[in-house]
MARVEX-620261 format. One record per residue (C-alpha): residue number from 1; residue in one letter; x, y, z. Coordinates in steps of 0.5 Angstrom, whole numbers, plus 500, padded with zeros to 3 digits. Layout:
<pos = NUM; code = A; c1 = X; c2 = Y; c3 = Z>
...
// end
This chain:
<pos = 1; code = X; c1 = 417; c2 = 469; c3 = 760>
<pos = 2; code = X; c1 = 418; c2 = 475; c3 = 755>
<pos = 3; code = X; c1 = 420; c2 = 473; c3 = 748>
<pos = 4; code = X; c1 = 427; c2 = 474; c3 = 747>
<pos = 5; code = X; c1 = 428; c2 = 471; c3 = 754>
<pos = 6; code = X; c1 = 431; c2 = 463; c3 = 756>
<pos = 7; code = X; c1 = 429; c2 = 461; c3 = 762>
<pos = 8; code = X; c1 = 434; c2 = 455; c3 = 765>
<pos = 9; code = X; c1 = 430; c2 = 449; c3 = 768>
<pos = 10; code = X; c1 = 435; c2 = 447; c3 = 773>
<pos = 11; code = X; c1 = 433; c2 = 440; c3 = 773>
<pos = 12; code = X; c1 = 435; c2 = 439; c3 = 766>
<pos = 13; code = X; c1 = 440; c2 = 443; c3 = 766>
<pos = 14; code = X; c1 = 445; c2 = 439; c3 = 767>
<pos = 15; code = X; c1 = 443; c2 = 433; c3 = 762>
<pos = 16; code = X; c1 = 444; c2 = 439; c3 = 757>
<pos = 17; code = X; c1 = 451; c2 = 440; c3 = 760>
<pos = 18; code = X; c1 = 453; c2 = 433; c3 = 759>
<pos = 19; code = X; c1 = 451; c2 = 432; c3 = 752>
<pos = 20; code = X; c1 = 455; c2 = 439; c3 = 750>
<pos = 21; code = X; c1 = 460; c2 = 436; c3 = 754>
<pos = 22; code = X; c1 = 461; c2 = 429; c3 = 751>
<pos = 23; code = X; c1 = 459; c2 = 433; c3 = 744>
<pos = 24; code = X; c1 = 465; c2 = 436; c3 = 746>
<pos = 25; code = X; c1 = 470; c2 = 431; c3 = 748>
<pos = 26; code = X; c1 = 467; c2 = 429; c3 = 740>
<pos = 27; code = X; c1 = 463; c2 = 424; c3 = 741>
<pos = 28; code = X; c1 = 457; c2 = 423; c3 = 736>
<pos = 29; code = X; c1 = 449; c2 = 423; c3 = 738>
<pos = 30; code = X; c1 = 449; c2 = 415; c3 = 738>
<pos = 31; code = X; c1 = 455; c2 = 415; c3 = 742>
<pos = 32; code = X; c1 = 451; c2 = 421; c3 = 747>
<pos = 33; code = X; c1 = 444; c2 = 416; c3 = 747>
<pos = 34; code = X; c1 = 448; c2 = 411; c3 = 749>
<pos = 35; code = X; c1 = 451; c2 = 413; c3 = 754>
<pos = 36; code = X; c1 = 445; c2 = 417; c3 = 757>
<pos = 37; code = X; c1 = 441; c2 = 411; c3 = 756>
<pos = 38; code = X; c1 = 446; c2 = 406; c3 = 760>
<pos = 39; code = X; c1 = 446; c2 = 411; c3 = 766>
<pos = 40; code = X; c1 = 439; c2 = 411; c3 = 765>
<pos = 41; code = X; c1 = 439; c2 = 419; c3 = 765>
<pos = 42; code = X; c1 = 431; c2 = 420; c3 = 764>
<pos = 43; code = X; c1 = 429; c2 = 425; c3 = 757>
<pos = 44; code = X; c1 = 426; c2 = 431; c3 = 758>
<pos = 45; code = X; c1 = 420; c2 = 429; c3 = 756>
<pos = 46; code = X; c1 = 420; c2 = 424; c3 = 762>
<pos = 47; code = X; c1 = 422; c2 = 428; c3 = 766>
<pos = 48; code = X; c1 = 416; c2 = 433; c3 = 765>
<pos = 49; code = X; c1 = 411; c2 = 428; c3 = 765>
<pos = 50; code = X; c1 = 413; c2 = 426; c3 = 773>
<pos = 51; code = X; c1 = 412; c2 = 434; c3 = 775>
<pos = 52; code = X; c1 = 405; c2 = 433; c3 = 772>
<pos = 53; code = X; c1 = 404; c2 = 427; c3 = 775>
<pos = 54; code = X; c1 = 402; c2 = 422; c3 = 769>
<pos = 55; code = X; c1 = 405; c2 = 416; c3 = 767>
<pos = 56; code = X; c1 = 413; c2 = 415; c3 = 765>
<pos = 57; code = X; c1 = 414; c2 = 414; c3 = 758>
<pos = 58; code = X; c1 = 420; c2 = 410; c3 = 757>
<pos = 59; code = X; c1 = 426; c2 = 412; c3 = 759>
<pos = 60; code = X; c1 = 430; c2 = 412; c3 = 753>
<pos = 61; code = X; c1 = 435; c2 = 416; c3 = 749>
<pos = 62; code = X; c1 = 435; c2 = 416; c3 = 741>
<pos = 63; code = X; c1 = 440; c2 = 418; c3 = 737>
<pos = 64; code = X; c1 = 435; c2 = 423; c3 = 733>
<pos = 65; code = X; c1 = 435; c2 = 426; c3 = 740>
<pos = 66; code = X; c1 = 441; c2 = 428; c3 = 741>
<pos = 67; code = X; c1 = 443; c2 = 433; c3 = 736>
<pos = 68; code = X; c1 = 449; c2 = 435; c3 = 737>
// end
């Protein structure tokens, strides 16, 4: 990666999406949290670990999370 330049992960990209789009619509971060966590969309850092094949952590969102 060359400094100055963003690299999109296509399978985080949409979440990334999603929490810009509800932030959008003017849901607040713990509106957003809840919403990823009841669809049990997995964090990037669980999504992360699958690749490297380590242990899930829990597949939840907190509020201080979403920084909208």
């Amino acid at each position: 990666m060359r400094k100055g330049h963003w690299i999109i992960d296509p399978e985080t990209a949409p979440v990334v999406k999603r929490i810009f789009d509800l932030a959008l619509a003017g849901n607040g971060p713990m509106r957003i949290a809840n919403l990823l966590e009841k669809d049990q969309v997995p964090t990037a850092k669980a999504i992360y670990a699958k690749r490297r094949g380590k242990p899930l952590p829990p597949l939840c969102f907190k509020p201080f999370l979403v920084i909208c």
